[in-house]
mmCIF file of the N, C-alpha and C atoms, coordinates in Angstrom:
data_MODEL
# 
_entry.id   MODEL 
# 
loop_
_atom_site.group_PDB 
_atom_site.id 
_atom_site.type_symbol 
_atom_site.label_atom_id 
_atom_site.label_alt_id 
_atom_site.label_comp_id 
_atom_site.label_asym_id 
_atom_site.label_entity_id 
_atom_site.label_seq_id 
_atom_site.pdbx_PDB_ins_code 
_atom_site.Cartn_x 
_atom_site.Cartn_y 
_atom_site.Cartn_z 
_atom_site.occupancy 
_atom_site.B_iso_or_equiv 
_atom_site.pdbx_formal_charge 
_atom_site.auth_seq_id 
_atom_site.auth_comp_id 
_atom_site.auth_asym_id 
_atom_site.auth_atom_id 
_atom_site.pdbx_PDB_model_num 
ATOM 1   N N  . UNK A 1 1  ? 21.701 11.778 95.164 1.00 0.00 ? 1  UNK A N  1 
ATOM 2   C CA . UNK A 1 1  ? 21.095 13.086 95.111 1.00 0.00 ? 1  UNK A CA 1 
ATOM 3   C C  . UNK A 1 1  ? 22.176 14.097 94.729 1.00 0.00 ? 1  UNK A C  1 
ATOM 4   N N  . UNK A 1 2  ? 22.021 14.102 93.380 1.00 0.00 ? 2  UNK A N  1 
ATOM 5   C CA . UNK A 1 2  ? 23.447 15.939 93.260 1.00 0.00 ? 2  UNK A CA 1 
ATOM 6   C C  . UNK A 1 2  ? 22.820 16.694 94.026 1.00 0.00 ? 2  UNK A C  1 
ATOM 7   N N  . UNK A 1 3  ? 23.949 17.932 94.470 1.00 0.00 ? 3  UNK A N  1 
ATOM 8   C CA . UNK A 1 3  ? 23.949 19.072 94.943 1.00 0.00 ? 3  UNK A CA 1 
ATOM 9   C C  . UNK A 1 3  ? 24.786 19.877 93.948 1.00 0.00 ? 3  UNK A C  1 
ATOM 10  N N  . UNK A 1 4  ? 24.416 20.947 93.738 1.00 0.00 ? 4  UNK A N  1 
ATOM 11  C CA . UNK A 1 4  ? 25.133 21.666 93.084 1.00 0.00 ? 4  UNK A CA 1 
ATOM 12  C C  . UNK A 1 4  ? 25.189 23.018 93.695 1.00 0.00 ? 4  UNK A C  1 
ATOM 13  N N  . UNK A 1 5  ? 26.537 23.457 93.658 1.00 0.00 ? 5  UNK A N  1 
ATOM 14  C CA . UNK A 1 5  ? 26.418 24.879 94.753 1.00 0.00 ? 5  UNK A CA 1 
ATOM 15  C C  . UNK A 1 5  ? 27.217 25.573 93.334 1.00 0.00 ? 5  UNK A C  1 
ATOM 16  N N  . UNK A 1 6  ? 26.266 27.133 93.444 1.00 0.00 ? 6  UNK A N  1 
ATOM 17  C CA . UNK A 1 6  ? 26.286 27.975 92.109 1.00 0.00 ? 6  UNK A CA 1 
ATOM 18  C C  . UNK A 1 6  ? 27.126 29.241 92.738 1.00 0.00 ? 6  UNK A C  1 
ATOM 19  N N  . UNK A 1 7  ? 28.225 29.825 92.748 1.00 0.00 ? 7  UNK A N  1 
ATOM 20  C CA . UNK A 1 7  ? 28.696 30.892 93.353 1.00 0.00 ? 7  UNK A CA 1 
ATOM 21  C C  . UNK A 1 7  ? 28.684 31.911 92.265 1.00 0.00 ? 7  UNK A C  1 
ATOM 22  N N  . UNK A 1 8  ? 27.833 32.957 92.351 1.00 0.00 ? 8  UNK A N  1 
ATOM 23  C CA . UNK A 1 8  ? 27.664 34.323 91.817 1.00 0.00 ? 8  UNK A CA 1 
ATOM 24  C C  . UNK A 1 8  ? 27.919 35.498 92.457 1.00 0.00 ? 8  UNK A C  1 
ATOM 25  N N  . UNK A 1 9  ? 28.188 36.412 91.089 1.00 0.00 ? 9  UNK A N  1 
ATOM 26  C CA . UNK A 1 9  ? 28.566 37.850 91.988 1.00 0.00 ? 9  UNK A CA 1 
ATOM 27  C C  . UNK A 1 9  ? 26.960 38.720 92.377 1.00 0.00 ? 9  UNK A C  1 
ATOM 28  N N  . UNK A 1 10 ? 26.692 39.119 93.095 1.00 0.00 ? 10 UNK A N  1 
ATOM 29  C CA . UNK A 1 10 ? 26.099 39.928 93.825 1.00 0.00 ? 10 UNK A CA 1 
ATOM 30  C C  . UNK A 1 10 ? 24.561 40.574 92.749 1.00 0.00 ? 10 UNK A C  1 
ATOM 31  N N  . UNK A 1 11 ? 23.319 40.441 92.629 1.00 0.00 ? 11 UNK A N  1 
ATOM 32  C CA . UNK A 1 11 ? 22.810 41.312 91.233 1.00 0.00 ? 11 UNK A CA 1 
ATOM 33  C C  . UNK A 1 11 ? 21.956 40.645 90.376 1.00 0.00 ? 11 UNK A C  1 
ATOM 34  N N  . UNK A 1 12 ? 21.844 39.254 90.392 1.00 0.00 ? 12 UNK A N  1 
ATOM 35  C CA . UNK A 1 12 ? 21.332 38.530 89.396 1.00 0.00 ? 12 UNK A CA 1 
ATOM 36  C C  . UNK A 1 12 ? 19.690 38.761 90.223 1.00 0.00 ? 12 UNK A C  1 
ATOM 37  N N  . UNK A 1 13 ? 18.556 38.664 89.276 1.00 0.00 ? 13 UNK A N  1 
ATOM 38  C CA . UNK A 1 13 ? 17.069 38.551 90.193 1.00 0.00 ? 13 UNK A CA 1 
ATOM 39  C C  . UNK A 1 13 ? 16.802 36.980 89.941 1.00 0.00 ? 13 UNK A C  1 
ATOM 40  N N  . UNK A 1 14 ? 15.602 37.402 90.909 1.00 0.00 ? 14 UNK A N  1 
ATOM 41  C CA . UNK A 1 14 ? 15.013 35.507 91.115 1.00 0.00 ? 14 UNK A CA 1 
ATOM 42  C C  . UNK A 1 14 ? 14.875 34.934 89.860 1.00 0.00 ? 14 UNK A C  1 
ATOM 43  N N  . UNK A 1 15 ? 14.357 35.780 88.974 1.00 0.00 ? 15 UNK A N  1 
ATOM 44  C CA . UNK A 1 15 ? 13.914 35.165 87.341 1.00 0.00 ? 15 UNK A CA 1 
ATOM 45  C C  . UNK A 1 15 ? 15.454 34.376 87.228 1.00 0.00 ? 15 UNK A C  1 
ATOM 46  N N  . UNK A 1 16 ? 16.127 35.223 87.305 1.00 0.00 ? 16 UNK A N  1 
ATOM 47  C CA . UNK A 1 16 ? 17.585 34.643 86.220 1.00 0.00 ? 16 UNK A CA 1 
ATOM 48  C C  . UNK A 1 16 ? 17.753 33.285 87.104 1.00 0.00 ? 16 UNK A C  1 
ATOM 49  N N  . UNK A 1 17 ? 17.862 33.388 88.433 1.00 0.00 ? 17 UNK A N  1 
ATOM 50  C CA . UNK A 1 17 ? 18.272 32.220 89.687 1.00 0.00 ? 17 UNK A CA 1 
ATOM 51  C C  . UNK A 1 17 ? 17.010 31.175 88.702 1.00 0.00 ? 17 UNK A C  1 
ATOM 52  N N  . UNK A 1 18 ? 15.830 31.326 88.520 1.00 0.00 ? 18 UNK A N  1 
ATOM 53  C CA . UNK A 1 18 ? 14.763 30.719 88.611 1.00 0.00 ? 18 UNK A CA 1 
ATOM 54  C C  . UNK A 1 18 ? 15.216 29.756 87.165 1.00 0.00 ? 18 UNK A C  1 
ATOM 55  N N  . UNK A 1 19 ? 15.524 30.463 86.300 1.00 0.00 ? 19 UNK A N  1 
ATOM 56  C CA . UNK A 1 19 ? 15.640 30.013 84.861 1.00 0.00 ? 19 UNK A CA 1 
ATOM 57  C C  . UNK A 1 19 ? 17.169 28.785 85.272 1.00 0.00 ? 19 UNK A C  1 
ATOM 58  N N  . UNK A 1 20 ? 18.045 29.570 85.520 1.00 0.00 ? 20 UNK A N  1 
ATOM 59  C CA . UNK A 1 20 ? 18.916 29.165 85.804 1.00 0.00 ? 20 UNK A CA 1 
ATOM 60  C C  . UNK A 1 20 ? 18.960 27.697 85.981 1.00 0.00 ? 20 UNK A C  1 
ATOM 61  N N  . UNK A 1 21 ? 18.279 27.675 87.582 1.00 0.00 ? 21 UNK A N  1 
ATOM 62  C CA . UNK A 1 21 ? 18.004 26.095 88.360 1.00 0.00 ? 21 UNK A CA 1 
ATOM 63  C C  . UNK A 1 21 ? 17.242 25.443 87.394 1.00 0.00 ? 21 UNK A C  1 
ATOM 64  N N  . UNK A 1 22 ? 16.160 25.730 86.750 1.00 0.00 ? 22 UNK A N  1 
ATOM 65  C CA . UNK A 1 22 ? 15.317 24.820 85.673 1.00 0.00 ? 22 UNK A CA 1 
ATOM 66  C C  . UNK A 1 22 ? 16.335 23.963 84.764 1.00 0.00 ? 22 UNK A C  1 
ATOM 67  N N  . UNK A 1 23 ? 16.803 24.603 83.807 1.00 0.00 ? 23 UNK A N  1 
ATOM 68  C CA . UNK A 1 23 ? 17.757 24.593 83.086 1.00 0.00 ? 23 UNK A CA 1 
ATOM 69  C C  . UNK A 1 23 ? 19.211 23.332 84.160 1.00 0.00 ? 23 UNK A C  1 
ATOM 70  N N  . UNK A 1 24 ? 19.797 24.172 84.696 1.00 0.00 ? 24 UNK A N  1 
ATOM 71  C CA . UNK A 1 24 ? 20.497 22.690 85.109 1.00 0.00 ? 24 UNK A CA 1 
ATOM 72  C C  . UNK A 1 24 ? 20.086 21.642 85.827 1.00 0.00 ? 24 UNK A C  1 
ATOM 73  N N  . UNK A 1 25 ? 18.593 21.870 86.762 1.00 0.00 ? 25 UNK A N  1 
ATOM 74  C CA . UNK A 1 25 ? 18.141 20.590 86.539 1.00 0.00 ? 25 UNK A CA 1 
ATOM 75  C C  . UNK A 1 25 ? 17.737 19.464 85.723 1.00 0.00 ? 25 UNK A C  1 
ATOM 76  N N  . UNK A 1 26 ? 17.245 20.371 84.562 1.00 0.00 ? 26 UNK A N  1 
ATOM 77  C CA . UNK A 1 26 ? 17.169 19.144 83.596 1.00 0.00 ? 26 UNK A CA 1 
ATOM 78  C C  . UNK A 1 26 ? 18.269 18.751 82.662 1.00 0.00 ? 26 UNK A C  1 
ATOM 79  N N  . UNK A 1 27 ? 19.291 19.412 82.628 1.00 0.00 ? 27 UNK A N  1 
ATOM 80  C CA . UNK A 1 27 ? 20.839 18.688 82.522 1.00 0.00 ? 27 UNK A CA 1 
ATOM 81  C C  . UNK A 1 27 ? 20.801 18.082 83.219 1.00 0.00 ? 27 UNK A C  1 
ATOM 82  N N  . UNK A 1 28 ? 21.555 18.370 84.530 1.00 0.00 ? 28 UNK A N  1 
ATOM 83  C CA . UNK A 1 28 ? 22.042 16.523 85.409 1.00 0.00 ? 28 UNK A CA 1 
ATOM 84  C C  . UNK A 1 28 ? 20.260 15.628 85.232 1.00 0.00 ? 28 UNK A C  1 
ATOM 85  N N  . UNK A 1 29 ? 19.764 16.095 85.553 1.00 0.00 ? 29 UNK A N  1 
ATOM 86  C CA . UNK A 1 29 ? 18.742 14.657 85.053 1.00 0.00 ? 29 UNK A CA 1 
ATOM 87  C C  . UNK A 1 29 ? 18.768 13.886 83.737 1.00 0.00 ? 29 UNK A C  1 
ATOM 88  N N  . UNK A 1 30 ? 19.255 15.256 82.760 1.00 0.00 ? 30 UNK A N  1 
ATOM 89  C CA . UNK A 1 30 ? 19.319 13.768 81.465 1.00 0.00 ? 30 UNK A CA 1 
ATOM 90  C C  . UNK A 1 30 ? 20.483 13.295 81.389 1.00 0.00 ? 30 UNK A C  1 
ATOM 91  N N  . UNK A 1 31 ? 21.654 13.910 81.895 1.00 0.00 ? 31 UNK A N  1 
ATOM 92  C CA . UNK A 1 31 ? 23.009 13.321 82.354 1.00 0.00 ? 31 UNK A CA 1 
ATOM 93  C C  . UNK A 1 31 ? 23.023 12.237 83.141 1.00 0.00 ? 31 UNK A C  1 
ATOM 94  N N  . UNK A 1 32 ? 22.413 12.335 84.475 1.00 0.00 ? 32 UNK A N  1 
ATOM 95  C CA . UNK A 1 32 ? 22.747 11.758 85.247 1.00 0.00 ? 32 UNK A CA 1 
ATOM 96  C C  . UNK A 1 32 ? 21.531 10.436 85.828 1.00 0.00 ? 32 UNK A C  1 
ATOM 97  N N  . UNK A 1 33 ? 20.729 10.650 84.935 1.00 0.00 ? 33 UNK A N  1 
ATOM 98  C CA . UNK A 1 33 ? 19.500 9.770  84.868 1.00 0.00 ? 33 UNK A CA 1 
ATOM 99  C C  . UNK A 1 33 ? 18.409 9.857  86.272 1.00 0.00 ? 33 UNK A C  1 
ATOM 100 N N  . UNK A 1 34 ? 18.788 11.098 86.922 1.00 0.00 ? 34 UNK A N  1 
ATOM 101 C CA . UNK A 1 34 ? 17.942 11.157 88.084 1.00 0.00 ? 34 UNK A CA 1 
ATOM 102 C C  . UNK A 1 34 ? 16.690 12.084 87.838 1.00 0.00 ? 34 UNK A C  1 
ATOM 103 N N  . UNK A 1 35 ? 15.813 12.242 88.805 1.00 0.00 ? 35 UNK A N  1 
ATOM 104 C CA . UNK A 1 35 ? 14.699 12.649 89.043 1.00 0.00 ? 35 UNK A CA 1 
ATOM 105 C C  . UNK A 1 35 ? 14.652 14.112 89.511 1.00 0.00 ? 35 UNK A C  1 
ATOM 106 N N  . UNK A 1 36 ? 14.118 15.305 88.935 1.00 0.00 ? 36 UNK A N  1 
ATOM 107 C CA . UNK A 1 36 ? 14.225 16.468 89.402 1.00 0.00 ? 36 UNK A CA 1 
ATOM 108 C C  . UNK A 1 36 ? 14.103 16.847 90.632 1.00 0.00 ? 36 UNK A C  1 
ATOM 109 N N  . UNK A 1 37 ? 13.023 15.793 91.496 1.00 0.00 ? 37 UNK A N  1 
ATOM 110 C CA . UNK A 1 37 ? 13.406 15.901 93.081 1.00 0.00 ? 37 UNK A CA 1 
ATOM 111 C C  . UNK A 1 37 ? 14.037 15.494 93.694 1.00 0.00 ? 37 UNK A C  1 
ATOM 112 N N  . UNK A 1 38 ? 14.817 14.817 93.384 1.00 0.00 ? 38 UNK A N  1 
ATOM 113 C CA . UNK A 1 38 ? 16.836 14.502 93.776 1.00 0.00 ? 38 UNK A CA 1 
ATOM 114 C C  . UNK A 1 38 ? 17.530 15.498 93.640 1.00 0.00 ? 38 UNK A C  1 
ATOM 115 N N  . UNK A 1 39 ? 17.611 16.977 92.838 1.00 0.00 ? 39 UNK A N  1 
ATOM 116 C CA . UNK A 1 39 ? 18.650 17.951 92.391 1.00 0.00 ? 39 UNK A CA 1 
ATOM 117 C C  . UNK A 1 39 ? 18.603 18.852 93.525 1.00 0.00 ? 39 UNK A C  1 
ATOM 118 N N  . UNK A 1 40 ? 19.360 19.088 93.751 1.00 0.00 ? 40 UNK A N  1 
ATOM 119 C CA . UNK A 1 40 ? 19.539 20.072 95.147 1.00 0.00 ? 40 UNK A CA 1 
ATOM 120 C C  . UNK A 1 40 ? 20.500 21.389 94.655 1.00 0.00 ? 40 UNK A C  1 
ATOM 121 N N  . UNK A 1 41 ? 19.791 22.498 94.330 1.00 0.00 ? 41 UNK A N  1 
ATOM 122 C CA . UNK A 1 41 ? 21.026 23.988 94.087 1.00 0.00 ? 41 UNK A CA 1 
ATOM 123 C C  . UNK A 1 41 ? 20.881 24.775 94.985 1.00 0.00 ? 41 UNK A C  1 
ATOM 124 N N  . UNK A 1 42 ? 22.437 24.847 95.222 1.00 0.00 ? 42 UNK A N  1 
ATOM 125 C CA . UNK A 1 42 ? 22.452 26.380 96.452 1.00 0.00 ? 42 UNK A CA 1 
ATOM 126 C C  . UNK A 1 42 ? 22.864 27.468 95.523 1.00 0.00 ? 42 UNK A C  1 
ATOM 127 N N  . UNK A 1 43 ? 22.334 28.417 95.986 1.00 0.00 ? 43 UNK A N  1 
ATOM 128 C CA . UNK A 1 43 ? 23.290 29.541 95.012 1.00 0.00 ? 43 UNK A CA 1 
ATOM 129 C C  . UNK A 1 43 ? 23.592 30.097 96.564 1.00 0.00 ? 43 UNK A C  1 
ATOM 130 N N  . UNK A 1 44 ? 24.805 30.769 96.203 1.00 0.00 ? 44 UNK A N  1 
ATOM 131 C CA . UNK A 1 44 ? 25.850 31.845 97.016 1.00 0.00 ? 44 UNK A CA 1 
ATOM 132 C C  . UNK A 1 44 ? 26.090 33.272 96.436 1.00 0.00 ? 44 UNK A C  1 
ATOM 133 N N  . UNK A 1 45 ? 25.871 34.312 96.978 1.00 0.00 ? 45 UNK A N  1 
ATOM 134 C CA . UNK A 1 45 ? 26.097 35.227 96.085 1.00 0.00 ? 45 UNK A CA 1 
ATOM 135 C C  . UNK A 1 45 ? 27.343 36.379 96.854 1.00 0.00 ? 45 UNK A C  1 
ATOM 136 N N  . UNK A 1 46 ? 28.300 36.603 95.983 1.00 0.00 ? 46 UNK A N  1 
ATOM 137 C CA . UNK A 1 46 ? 28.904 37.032 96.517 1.00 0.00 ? 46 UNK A CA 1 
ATOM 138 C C  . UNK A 1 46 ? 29.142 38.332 96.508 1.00 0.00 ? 46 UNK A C  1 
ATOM 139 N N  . UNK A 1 47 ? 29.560 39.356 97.160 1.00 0.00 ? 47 UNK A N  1 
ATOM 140 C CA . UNK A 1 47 ? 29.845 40.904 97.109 1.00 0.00 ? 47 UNK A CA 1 
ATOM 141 C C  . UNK A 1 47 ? 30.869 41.145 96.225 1.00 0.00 ? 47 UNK A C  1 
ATOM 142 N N  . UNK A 1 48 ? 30.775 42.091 95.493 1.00 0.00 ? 48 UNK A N  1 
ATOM 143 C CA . UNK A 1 48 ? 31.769 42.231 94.307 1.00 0.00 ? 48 UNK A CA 1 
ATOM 144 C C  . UNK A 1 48 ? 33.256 42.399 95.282 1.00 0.00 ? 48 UNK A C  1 
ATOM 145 N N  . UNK A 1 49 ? 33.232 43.287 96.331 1.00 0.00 ? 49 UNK A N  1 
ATOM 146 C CA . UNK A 1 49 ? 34.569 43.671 97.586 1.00 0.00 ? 49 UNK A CA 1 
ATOM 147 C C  . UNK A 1 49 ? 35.145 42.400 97.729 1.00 0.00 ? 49 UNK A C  1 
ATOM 148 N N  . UNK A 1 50 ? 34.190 41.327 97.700 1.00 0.00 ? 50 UNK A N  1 
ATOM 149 C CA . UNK A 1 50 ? 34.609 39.659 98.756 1.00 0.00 ? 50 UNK A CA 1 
ATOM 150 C C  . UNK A 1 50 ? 35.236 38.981 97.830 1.00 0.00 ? 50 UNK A C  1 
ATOM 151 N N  . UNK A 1 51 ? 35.591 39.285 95.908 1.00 0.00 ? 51 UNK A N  1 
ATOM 152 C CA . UNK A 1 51 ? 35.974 38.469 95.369 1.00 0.00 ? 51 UNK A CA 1 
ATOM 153 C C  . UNK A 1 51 ? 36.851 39.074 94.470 1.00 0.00 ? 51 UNK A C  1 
ATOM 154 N N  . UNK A 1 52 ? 38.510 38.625 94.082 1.00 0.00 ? 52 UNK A N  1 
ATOM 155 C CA . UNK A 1 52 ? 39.428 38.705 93.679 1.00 0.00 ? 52 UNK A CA 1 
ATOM 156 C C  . UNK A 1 52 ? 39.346 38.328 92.096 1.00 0.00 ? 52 UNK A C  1 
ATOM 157 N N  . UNK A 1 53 ? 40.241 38.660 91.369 1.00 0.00 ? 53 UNK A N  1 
ATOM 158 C CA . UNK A 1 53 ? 40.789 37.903 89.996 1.00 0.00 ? 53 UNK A CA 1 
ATOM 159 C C  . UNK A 1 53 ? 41.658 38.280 89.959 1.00 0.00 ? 53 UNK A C  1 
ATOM 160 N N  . UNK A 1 54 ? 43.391 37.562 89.753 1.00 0.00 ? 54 UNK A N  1 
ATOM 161 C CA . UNK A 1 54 ? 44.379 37.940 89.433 1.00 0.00 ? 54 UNK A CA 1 
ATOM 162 C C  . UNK A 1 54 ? 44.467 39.003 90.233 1.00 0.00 ? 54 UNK A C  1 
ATOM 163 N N  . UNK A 1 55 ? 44.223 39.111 91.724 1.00 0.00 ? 55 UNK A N  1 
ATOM 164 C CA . UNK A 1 55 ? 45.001 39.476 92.742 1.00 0.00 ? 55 UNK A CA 1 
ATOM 165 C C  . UNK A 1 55 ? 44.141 41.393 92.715 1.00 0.00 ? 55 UNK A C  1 
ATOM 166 N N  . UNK A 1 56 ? 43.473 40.942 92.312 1.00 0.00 ? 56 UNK A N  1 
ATOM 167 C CA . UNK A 1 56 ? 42.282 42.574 91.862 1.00 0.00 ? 56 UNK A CA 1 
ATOM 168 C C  . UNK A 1 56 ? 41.117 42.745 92.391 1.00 0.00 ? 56 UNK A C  1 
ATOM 169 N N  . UNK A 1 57 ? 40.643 43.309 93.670 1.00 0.00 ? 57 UNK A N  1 
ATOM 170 C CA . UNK A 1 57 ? 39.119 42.953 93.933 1.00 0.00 ? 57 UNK A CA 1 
ATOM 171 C C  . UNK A 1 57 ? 37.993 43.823 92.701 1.00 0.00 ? 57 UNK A C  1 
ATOM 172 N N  . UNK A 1 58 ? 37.172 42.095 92.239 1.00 0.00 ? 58 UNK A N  1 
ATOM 173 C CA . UNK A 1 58 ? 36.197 42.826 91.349 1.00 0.00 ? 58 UNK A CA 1 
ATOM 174 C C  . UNK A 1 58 ? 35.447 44.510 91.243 1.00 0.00 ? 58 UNK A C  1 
ATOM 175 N N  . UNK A 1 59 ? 35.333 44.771 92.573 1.00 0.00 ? 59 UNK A N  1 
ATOM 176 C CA . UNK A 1 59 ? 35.268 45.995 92.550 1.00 0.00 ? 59 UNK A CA 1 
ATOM 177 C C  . UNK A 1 59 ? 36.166 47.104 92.305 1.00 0.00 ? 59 UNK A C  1 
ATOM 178 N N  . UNK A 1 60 ? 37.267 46.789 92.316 1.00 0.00 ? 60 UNK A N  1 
ATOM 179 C CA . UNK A 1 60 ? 38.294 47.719 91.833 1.00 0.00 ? 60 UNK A CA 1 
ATOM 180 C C  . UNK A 1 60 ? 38.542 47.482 90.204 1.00 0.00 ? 60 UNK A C  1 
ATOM 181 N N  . UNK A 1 61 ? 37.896 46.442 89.634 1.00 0.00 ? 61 UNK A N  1 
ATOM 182 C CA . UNK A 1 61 ? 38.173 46.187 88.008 1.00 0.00 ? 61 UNK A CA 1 
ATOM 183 C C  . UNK A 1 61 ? 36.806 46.887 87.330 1.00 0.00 ? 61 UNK A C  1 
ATOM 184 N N  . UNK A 1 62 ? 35.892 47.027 87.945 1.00 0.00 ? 62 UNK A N  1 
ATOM 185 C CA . UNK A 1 62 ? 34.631 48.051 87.073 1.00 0.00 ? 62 UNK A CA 1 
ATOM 186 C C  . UNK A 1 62 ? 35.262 49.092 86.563 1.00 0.00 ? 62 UNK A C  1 
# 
């Protein structure tokens, strides 16, 4: 059974999440030869404050 855990910044709506999961479920299924009710996605979403790049919180790079 994959799991796939999706970490995003903060903002995206259900559509995009929705399209999203479709879409890489049926990658690892034709990858991985499994069944769409085997695919398991978490998404995480994160606060722009909670996440860094090159030592910069995203919110301070807008």
């Amino acid at each position: 059974m994959p799991i796939i855990e999706v970490h995003l910044l903060e903002g995206r709506t259900a559509e995009q999440k929705r399209e999203l999961a479709g879409k890489m479920t049926e990658t690892v299924c034709q990858t991985l030869g499994t069944r769409p009710e085997q695919v398991r996605i978490i998404f995480s979403e994160m606060r722009r404050e909670d996440y860094a790049i090159a030592g910069r919180l995203v919110c301070d790079r807008d």
